[in-house]
DRENTOR-727321 format. One record per residue: y, z, x of N, C-alpha, C in turn; residue in three letters. Coordinates in steps of 0.2 Angstrom, whole numbers, plus 2048, in hexadecimal, padded with zeros to 3 digits. Last residue first. Layout:
BEGIN
YZXYZXYZXALA ...
***
This chain:
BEGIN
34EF0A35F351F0F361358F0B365UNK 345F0F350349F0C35434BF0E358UNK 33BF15347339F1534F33FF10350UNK 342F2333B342F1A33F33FF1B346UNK 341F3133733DF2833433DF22336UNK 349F3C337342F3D33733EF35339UNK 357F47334352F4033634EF41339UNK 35CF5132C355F4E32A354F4732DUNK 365F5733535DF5A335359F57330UNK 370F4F33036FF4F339366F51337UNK 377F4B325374F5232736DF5132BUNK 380F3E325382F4832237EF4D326UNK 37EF3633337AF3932D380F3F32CUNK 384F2F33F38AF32338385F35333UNK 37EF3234A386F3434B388F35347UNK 370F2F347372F3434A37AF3734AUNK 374F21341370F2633D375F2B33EUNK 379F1A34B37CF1B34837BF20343UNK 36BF1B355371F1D356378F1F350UNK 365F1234B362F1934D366F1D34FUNK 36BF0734C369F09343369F10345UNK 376F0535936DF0335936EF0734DUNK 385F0135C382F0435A37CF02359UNK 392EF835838FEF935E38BF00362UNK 392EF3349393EF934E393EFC353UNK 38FEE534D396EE7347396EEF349UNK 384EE535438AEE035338FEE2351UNK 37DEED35137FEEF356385EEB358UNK 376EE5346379EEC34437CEEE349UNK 371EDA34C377EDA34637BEE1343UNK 367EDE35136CEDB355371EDC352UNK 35EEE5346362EE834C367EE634EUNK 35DED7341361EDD33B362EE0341UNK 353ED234935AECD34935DED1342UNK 349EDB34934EEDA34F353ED7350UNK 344EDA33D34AEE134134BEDF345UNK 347ED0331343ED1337348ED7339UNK 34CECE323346ED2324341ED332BUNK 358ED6319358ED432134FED331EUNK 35FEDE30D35EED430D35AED2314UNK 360EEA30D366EE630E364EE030FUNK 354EEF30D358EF1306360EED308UNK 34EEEB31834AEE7314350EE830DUNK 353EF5322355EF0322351EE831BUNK 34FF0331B357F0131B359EF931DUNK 341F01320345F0331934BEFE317UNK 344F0132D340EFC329340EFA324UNK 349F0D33134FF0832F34DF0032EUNK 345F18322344F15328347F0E328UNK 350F2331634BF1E318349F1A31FUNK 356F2C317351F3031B34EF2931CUNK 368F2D312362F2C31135FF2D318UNK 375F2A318373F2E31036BF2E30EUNK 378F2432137BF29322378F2C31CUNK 370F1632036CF1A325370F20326UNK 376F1231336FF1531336DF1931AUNK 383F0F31A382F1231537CF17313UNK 37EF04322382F0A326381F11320UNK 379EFB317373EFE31E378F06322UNK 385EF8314380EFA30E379EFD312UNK 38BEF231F38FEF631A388EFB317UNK 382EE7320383EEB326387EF2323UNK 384EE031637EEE231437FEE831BUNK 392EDD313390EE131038BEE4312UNK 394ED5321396EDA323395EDF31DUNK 38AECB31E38AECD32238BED5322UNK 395EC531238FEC731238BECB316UNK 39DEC131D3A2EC431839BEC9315UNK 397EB7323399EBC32539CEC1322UNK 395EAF31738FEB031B391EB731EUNK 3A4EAA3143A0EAE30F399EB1312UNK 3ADEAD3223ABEA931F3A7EAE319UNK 3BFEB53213B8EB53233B4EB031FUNK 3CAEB731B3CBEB63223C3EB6326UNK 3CDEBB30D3C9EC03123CAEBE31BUNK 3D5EAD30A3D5EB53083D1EBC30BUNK 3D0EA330E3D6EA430E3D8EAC30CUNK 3C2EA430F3C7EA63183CDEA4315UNK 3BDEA43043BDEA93073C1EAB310UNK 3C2E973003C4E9D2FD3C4EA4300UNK 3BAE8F3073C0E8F3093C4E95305UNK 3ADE923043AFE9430C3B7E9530DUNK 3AEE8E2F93ABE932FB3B0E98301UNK 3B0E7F2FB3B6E822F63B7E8B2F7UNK 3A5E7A3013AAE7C3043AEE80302UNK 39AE7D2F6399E822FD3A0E83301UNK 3A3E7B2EA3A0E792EF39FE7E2F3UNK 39DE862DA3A1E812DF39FE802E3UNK 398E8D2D1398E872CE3A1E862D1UNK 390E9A2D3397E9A2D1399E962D0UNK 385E972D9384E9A2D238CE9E2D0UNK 387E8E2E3384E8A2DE386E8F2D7UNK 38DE962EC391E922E938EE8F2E4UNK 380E9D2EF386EA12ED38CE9D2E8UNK 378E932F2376E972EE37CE992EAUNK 380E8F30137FE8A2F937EE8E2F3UNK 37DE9B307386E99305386E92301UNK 373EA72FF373EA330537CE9F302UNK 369EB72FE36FEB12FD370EAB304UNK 35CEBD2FC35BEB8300365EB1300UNK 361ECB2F635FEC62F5360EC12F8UNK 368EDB2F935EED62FA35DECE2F8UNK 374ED92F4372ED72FB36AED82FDUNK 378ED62E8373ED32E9374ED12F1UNK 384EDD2E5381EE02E0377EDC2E1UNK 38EED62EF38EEDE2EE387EE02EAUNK 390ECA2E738CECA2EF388ED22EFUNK 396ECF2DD38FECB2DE38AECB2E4UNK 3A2ED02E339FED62E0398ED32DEUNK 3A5EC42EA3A5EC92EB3A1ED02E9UNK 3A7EBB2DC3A2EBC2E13A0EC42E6UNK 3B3EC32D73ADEC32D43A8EC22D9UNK 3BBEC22E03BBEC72DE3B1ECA2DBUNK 3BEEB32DF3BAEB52E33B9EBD2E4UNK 3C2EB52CF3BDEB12D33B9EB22DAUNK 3CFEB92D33CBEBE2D03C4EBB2D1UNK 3DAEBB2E03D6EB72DF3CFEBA2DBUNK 3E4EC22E83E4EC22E13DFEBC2DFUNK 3DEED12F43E0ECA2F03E2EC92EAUNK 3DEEDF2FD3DFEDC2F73E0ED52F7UNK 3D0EE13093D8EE03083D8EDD301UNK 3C8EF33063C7EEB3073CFEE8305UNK 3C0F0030B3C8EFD30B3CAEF730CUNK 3B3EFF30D3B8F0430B3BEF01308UNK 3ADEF931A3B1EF63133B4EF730FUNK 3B1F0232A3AEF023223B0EFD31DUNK 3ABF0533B3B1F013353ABF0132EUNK 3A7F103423ADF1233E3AFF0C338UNK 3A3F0A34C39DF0C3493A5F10342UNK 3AFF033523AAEFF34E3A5F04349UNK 3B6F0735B3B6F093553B4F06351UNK 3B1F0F36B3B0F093663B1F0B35FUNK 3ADF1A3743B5F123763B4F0C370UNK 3ADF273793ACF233733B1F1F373UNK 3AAF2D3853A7F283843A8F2737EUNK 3B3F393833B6F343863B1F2D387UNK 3B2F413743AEF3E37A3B2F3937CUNK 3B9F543783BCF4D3733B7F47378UNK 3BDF603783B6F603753B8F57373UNK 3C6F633833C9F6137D3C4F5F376UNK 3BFF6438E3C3F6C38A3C8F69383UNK 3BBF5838D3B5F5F38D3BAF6338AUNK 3C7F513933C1F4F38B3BEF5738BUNK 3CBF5839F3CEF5A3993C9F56393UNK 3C2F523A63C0F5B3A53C6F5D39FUNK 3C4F463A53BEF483A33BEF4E3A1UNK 3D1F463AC3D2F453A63CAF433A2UNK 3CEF4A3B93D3F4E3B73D3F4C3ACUNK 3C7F3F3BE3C1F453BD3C7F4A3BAUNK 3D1F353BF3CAF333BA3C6F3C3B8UNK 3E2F3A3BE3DCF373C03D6F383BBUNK 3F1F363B63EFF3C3BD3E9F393C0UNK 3F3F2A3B23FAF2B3B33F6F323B8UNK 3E9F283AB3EAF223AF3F1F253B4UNK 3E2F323A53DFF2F3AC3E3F293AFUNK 3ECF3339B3ECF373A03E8F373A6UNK 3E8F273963F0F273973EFF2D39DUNK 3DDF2C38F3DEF253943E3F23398UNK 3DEF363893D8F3738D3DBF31393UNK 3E8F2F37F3E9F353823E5F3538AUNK 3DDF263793E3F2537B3E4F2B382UNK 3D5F333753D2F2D3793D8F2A37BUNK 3DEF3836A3DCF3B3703D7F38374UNK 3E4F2E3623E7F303663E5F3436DUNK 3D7F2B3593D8F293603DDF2C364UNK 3D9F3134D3D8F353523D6F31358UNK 3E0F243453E2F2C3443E0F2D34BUNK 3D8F1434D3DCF1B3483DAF20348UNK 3DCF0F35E3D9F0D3583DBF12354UNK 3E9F0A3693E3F0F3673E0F0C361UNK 3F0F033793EEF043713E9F0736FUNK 3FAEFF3863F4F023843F4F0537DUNK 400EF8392401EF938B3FAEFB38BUNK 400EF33A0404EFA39F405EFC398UNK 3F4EE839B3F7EEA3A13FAEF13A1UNK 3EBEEE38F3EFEE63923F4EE8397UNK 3DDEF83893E5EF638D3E5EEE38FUNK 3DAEFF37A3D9EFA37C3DEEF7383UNK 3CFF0B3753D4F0B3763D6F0137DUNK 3C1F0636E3C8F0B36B3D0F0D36CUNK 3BEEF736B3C0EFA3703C3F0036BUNK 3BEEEC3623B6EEF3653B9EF4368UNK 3C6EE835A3C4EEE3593BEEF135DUNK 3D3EDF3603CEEDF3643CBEE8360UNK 3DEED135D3DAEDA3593D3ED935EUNK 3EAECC3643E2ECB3653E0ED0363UNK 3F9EC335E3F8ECC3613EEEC835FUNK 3FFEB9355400EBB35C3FCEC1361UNK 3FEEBE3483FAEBA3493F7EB9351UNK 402ECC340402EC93473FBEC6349UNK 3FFECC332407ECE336405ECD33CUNK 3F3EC93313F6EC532E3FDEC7331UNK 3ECED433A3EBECD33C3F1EC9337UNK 3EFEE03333F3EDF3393F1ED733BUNK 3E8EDD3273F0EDD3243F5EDC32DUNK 3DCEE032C3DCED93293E5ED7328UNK 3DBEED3303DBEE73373DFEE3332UNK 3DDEF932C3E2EF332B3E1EEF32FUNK 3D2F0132F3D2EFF32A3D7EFB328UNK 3D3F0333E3D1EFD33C3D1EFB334UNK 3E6F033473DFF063413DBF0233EUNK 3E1EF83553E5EFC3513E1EFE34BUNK 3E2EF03673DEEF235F3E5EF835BUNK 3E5EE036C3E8EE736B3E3EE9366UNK 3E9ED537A3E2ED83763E7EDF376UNK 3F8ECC37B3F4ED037D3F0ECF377UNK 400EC13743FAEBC3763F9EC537BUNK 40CED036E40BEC736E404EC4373UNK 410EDE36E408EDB370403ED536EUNK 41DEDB36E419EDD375412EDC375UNK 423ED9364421ED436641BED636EUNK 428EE235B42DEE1360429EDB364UNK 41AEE6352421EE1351428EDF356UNK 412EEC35C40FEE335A418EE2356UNK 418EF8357418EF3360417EEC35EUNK 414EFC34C41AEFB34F41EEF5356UNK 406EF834D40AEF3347414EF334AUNK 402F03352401F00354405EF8351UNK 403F0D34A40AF0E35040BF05354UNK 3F7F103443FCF0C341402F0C345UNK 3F1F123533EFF1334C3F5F0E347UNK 3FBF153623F4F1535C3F7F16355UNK 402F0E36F403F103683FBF12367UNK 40CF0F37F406F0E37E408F10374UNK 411F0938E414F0838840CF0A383UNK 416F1139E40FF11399412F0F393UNK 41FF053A941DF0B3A641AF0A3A0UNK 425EF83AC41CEFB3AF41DF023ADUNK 430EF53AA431EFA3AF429EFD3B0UNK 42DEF039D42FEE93A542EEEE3ABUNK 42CEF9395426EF6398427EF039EUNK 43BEFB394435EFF39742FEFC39AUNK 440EEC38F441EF039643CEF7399UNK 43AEF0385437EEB387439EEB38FUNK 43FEFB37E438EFC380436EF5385UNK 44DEF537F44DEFC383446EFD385UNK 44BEEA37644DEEB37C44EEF0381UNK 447EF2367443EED36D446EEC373UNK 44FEFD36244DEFD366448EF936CUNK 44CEF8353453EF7357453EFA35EUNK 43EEF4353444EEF35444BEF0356UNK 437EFD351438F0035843FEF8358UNK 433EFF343437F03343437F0434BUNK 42BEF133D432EF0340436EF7341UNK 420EF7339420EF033F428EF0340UNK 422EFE32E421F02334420EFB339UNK 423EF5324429EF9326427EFB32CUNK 418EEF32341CEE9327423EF0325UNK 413EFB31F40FEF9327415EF5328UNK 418EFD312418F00317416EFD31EUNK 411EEF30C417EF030D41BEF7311UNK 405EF230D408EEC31040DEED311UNK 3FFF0430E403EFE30A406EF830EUNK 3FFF103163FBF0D3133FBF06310UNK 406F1B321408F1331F400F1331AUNK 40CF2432B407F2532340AF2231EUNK 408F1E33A40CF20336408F2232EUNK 403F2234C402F20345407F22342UNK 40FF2335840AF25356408F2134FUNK 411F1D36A414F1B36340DF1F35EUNK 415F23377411F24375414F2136EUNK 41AF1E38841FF1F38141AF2037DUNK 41EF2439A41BF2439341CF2338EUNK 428F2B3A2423F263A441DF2439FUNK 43BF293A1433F2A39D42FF283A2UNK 448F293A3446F2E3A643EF2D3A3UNK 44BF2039844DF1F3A1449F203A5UNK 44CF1E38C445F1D38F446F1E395UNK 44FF2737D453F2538244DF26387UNK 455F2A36D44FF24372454F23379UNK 458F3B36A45AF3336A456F2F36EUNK 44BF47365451F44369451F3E369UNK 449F50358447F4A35C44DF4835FUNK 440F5E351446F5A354443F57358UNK 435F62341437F5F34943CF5F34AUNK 42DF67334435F65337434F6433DUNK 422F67328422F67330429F64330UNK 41EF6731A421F6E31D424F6E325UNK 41FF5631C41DF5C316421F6231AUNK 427F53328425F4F32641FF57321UNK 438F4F32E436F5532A42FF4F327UNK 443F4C33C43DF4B337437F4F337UNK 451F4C34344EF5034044AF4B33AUNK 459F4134B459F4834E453F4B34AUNK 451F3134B454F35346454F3E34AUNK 44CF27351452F2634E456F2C34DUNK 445F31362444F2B35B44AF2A358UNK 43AF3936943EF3736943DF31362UNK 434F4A370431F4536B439F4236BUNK 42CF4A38042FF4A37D431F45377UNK 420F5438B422F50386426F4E381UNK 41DF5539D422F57396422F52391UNK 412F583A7413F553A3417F5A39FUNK 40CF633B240BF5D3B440EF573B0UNK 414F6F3B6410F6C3B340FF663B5UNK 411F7A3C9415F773C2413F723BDUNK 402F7F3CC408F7E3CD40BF7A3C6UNK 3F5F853CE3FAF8A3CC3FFF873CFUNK 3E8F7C3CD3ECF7F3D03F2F843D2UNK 3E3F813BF3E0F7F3C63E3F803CCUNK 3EBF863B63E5F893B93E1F883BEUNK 3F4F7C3B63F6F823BA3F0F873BDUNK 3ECF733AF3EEF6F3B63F2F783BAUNK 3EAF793A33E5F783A83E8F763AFUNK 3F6F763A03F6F7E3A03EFF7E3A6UNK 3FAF693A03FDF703A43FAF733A4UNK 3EFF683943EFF6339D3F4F663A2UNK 3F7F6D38B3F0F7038D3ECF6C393UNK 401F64389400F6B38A3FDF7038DUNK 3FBF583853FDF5A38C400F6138DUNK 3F6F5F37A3F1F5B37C3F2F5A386UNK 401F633713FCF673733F8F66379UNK 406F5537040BF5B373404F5F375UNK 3FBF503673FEF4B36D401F51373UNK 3FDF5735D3F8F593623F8F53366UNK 409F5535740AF5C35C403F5B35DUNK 407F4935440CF4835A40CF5035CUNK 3FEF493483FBF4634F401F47357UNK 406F4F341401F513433FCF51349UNK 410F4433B413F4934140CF4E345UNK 40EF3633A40AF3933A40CF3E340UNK 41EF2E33641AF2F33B417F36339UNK 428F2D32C422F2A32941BF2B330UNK 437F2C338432F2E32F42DF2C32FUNK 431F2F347436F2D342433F2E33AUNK 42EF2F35A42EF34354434F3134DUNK 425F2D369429F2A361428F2F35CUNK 425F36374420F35370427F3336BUNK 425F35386429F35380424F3237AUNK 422F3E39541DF3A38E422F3C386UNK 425F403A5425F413A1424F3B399UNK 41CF483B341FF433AD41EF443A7UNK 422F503C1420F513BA421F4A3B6UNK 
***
């Protein structure tokens, strides 16, 4: 039997750790079905603290003790703030020599979601490729220079480390943890009884604007919202500098010291924003929708669209429209 110690301390999304618990519960219960022998997983929550209470949910937790594991599962936390994440980066610190001997020991070290800022802090996923929640890519890249954000992937591995993207990856995680440690066609037939698609390995058609990192730069605030108010219109990175009365460098350089993006790009990722948006709320065709973001060839708007999504306009339609029964209008495909 092995066994899967799941982190457990304040601020952890306890939600996610009883259908973590559910998750290989139901990999026994199946695994009895089949065969009708003993389980095949125990999981156990471990961490600083005997007891954490997170609203009405109480737990106990056992002391960190890895000896006996073949797994460590680090979960998101219910971090939103700089200053939360850089707490949640340092809560496996007094435990970095015990994790960093596990993982010497080639056992599964794996995180998602915000869990991910954990690991990245004890340094283990120094010059690897990791993903993590994508609405904090920009705050994970400035706390870890050293670490390759990699959001094309939803669950991303580097040898015995493996990382997820957010909240509900865990169960694509999971998916991947339990083909890696039973098999391939054992951890397909649990996707199905867990209605969950094991083809969905990308959390791009997910990223949003939504959640833009803060600055204090009122100025480029303003462009910003310029740009926002004039993506049909033929911008270009003179244009833009000209009718703010700076140099196209001054431009660039404000922009990559605060966004970490050039202004073209930055631009880019509205008008892609501003198409995602239309092609979930609207019926227009993606001819339509590509002429209302500034594009005018479709083949170089498609390329662009599948770029940032990894997704066709048509596909993404179908996956996030509200209301699936009015498409009707693009011949993309």
């Amino acid at each position: 039997m092995k066994t899967i110690a799941v982190w457990v301390s304040d601020q952890v999304a306890l939600g996610a750790v009883a259908s973590i618990q559910d998750f290989f519960t139901f990999c026994n219960q199946y695994w009895y079905f089949l065969k009708r022998q003993e389980p095949l997983f125990q999981v156990r929550l471990m961490g600083p603290s005997p007891l954490v209470r997170s609203g009405a949910v109480l737990v106990e937790v056992e002391p960190v003790d890895l000896n006996a594991v073949d797994a460590l599962i680090i979960p998101g936390f219910h971090d939103t703030k700089p200053a939360d994440l850089l707490q949640a980066s340092q809560v496996l610190s007094p435990y970095q020599s015990q994790i960093t001997d596990f993982y010497q020991r080639d056992k599964w070290l794996t995180a998602f979601c915000s869990g991910a800022f954990a690991l990245a802090g004890i340094g283990l996923l120094d010059h690897k490729q990791a993903t993590s929640v994508w609405f904090f890519k920009d705050y994970f890249r400035q706390m870890f220079p050293k670490v390759q954000l990699n959001l094309q992937q939803l669950v991303v591995q580097q040898q015995n480390i493996l990382t997820a993207g957010a909240t509900t990856s865990y169960l694509n995680l999971c998916l991947r943890l339990l083909e890696l440690m039973m098999d391939t066609a054992f951890a397909q037939q649990m996707a199905k009884i867990m209605l969950t698609d094991p083809n969905r390995n990308s959390q791009l058609p997910y990223l949003s604007l939504q959640l833009p990192l803060v600055h204090a730069d009122p100025k480029l605030a303003e462009i910003q919202h310029y740009m926002q108010q004039h993506l049909r219109s033929p911008l270009s990175l003179d244009s833009i500098a000209e009718t703010f009365a700076m140099t196209s460098r001054t431009l660039i350089r404000r922009f990559k010291q605060h966004l970490d993006e050039t202004p073209m790009a930055y631009l880019q990722r509205l008008r892609i924003e501003r198409a995602k948006a239309l092609l979930e709320n609207t019926t227009m065709a993606v001819e339509q929708v590509m002429t209302e973001v500034g594009y005018e060839d479709l083949s170089s708007f498609r390329k662009l669209f599948i770029h940032y999504t990894s997704l066709t306009p048509k596909a993404y339609r179908h996956k996030f429209m509200v209301e699936p029964a009015l498409l009707c209008c693009s011949g993309d495909d």
